[in-house]
C-alpha positions in Angstrom: 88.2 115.3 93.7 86.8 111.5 95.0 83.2 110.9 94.5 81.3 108.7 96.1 77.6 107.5 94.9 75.6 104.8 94.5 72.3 102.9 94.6 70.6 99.8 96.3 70.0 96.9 93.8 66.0 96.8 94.3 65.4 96.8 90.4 65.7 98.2 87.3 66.3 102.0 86.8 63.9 104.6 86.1 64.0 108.2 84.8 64.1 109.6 88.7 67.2 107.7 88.7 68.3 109.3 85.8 67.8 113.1 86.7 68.6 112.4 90.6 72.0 110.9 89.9 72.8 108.7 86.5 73.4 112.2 84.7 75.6 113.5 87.3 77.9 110.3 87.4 78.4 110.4 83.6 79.6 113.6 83.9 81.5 113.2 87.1 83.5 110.4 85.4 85.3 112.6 83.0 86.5 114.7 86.2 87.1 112.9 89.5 88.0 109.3 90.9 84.8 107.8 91.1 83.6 104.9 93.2 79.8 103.5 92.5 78.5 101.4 95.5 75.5 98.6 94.7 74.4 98.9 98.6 73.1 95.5 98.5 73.6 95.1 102.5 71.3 98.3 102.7 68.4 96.4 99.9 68.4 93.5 102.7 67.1 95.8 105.1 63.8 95.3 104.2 64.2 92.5 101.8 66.2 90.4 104.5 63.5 87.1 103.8 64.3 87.3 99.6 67.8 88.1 99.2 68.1 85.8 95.9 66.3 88.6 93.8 69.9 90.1 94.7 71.9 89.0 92.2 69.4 89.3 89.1 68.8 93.2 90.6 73.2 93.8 90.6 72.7 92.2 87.1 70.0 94.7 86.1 71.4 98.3 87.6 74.8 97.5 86.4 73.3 97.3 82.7 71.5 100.5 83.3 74.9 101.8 84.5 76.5 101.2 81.6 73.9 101.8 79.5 73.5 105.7 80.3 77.2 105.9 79.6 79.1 105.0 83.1 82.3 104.1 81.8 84.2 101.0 84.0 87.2 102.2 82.8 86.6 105.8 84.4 84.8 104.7 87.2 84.6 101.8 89.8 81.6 99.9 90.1 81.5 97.5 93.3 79.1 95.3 95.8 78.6 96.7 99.3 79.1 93.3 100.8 81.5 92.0 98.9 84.0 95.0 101.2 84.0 93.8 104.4 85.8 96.7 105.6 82.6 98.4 104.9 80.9 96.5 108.0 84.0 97.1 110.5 83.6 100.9 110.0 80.0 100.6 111.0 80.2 99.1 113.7 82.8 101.5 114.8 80.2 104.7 114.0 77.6 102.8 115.9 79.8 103.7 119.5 79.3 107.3 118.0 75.5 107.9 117.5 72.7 107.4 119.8 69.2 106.0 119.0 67.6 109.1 119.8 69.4 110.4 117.1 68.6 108.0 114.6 64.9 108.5 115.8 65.1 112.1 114.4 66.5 111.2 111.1 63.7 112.7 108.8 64.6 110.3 105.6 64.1 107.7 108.0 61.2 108.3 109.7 59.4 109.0 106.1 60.7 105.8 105.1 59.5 103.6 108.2 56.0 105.1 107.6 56.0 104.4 104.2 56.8 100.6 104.7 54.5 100.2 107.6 56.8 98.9 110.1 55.6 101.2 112.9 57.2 99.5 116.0 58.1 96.6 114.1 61.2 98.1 112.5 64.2 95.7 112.0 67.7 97.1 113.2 69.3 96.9 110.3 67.1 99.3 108.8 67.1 101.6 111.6 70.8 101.4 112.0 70.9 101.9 107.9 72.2 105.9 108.0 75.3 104.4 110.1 76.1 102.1 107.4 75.7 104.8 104.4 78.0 106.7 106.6 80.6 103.8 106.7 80.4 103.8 103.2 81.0 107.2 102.2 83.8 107.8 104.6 85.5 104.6 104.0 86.4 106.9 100.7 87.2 110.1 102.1 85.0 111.3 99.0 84.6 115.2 98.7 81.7 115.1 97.1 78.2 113.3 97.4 75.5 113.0 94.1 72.3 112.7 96.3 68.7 114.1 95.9 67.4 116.4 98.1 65.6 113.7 100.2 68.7 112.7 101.2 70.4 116.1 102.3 69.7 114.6 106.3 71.7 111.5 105.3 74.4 113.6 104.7 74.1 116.2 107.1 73.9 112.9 109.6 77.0 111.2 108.2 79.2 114.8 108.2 77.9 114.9 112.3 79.4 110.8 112.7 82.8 112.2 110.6 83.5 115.1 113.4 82.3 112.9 116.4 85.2 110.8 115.4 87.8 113.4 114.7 86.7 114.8 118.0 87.1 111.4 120.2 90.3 110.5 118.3 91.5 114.3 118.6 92.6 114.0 114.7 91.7 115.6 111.3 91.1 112.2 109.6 87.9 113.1 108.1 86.6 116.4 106.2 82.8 117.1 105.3 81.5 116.1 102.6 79.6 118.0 99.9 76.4 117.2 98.7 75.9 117.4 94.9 72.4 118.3 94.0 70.9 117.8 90.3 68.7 120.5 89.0 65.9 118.2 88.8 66.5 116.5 92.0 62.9 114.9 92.2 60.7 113.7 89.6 56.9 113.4 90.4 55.3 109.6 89.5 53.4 109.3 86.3 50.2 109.2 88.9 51.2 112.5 89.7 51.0 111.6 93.9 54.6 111.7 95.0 58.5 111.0 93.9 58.8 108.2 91.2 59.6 104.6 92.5 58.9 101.1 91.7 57.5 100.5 95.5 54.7 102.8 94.7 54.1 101.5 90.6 54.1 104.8 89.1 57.9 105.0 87.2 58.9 104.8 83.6 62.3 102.7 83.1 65.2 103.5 81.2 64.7 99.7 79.8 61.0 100.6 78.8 60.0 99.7 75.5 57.8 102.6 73.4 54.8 100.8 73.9 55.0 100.8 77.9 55.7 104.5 77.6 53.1 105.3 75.5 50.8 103.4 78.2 52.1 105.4 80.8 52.1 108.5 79.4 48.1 107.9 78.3 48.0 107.4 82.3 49.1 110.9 83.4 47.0 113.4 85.1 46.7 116.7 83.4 43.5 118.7 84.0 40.2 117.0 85.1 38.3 120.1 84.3 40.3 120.4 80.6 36.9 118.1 79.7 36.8 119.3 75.5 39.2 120.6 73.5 38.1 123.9 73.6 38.3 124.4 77.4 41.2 126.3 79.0 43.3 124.1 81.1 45.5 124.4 83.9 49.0 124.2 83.3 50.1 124.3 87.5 49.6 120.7 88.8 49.2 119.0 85.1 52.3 116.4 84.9 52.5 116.2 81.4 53.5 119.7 81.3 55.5 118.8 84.4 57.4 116.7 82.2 58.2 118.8 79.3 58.7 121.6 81.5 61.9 119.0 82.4 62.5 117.3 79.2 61.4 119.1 76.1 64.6 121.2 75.1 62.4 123.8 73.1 61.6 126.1 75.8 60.1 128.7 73.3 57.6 126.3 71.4 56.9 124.8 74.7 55.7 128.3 76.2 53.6 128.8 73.3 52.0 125.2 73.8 51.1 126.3 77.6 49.7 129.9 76.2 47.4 127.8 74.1 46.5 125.1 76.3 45.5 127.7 79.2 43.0 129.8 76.6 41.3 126.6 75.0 42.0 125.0 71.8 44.5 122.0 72.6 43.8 118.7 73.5 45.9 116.8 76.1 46.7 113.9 73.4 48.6 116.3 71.7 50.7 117.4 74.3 50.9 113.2 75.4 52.1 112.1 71.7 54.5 115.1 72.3 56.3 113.8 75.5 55.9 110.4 74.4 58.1 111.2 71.1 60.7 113.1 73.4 61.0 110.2 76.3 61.4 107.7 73.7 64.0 109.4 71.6 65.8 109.6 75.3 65.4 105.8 76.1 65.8 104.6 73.0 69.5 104.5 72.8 69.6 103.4 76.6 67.7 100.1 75.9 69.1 98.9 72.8 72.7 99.4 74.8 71.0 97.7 77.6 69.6 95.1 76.1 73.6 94.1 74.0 74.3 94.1 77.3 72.0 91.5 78.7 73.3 89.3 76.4 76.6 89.2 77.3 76.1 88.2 81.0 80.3 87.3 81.2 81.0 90.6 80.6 78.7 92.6 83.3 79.9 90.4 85.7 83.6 90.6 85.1 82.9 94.7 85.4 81.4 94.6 88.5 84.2 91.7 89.8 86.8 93.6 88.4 85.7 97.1 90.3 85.2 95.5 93.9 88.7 93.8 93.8 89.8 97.4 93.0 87.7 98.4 95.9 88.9 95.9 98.4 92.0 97.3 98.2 91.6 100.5 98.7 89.3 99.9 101.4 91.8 97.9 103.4 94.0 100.6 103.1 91.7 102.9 104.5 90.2 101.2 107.5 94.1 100.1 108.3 94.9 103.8 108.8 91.7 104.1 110.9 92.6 101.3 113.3 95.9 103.2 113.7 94.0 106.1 114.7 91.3 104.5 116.8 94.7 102.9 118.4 93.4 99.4 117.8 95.9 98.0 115.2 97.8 96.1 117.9 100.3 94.4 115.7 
């Protein structure tokens, strides 16, 4: 089994990160050939005007990589455009999509709404599922860690894989799988939408107790839970959305939500709750993270030591392509 996963370098790493994908990859490593992609190409698509945040953001998700417990030495960590193979297979796919296509794409259109480019939109970003198709199939992975919000991505890149075994009349490609998490999405601490650092409302895996504290004081949980004494609703309250996901005693926890509905417990009490759990989570991730920001040589030799690896492989792979495509003319 080959996975295939990854993440655009746009910051540090928060605990959607961790539930959508860092847990999977930890646990992947131990059982398949794993390739991790830092899609830096696909970060320029709307950061095209400030790519020299690039470099500190690799620095920064490679610590959280390693800092969950992705192992170099199990899998292989490497820059998206540091693989230049990576940009002939796209161009390639692009002869096999249309734009009316691409228009349809439901991950993008939520995205191009989100970052207000309306009619504005920059072709690299539009063109951007092309490219995450290049670099999945580059690796023939079987297998796909995504969230749910990302289910058309694949569904776009398996219709790009048999559009080319069609036109080239081979069985060069197979479809991939998606590999959903059990918690696939985690709602912001603002309790609005998915967590991410675009919309201010995450809690990093480099967060120091104080800042969760401060976040967790933040949540939502019931605005008609006014005393103590009041029932409160347990539906729609993101604290409780949170331990429903993170506190491992399920049978204390069902007795905290019987309480809370009939009256008689406060909503700090169920905050200093999650706030213990979180950090006892985190806690182990920063203090590896932060030995790791200290030794900058290191990081760096990780990340050049996986896309050498990469470059290989992928040369490999887009040379047998060629030969299919009948364009490897000596």
């Amino acid at each position: 089994m080959r996975i295939l996963t990854g993440d655009r370098p746009t910051g540090k790493l928060h605990l959607g990160h961790y539930l959508g994908s860092l847990k999977n990859r930890v646990d992947f490593q131990n059982k398949a050939e794993q390739f991790i992609i830092i899609a830096d190409l696909q970060a320029m698509t709307d950061n095209w005007d400030k790519s020299e945040i690039l470099k500190e953001n690799i620095f920064s998700i490679v610590c959280d990589y390693m800092a969950v417990g992705i192992d170099p030495e199990k899998s292989t960590i490497f820059i998206q455009s540091q693989i230049p193979q990576l940009a002939e297979l796209t161009i390639f796919f692009m002869n096999l999509v249309t734009v009316a296509r691409l228009s349809r794409n439901p991950t993008v259109k939520a995205e191009i709404k989100q970052k207000g480019f309306n009619e504005s939109i920059p072709v690299g970003f539009f063109t951007y599922p092309i490219s995450q198709a290049a670099d999945i199939l580059l690796f023939k992975p079987t297998h796909i860690p995504v969230g749910a919000d990302q289910i058309p991505m694949i569904e776009q890149t398996n219709e790009i894989l048999r559009s080319f075994n069609n036109t080239y009349k081979c069985e060069y490609f197979s479809d991939v799988q998606p590999v959903i998490s059990k918690v696939s999405r985690l709602v912001g601490i603002d309790g609005k939408d998915k967590m991410s650092k675009s919309l201010n409302n995450a809690i990093y895996l480099s967060d120091t107790e104080n800042e969760i504290k401060e976040k967790v004081n933040k949540m939502y949980t019931d605005s008609n839970h006014i005393k103590v004494s009041d029932p409160g609703k347990v539906e729609g309250n993101v604290v409780f959305d949170y331990l429903n996901i993170f506190d491992e005693n399920k049978e204390e926890l069902e007795e905290l939500k019987k309480h809370y509905q009939r009256g008689g417990l406060g909503d700090m009490v169920l905050k200093k709750r999650l706030i213990s759990i979180l950090n006892d989570l985190i806690a182990p991730m920063r203090e590896r993270r932060f030995e790791l920001e200290k030794n900058k040589d290191f990081v760096w030799d990780v990340v050049k030591t996986g896309t050498n690896k990469t470059f290989e492989f992928a040369q490999n792979s887009i040379d047998e392509i060629k030969k299919i495509m009948k364009i490897k003319y000596y």
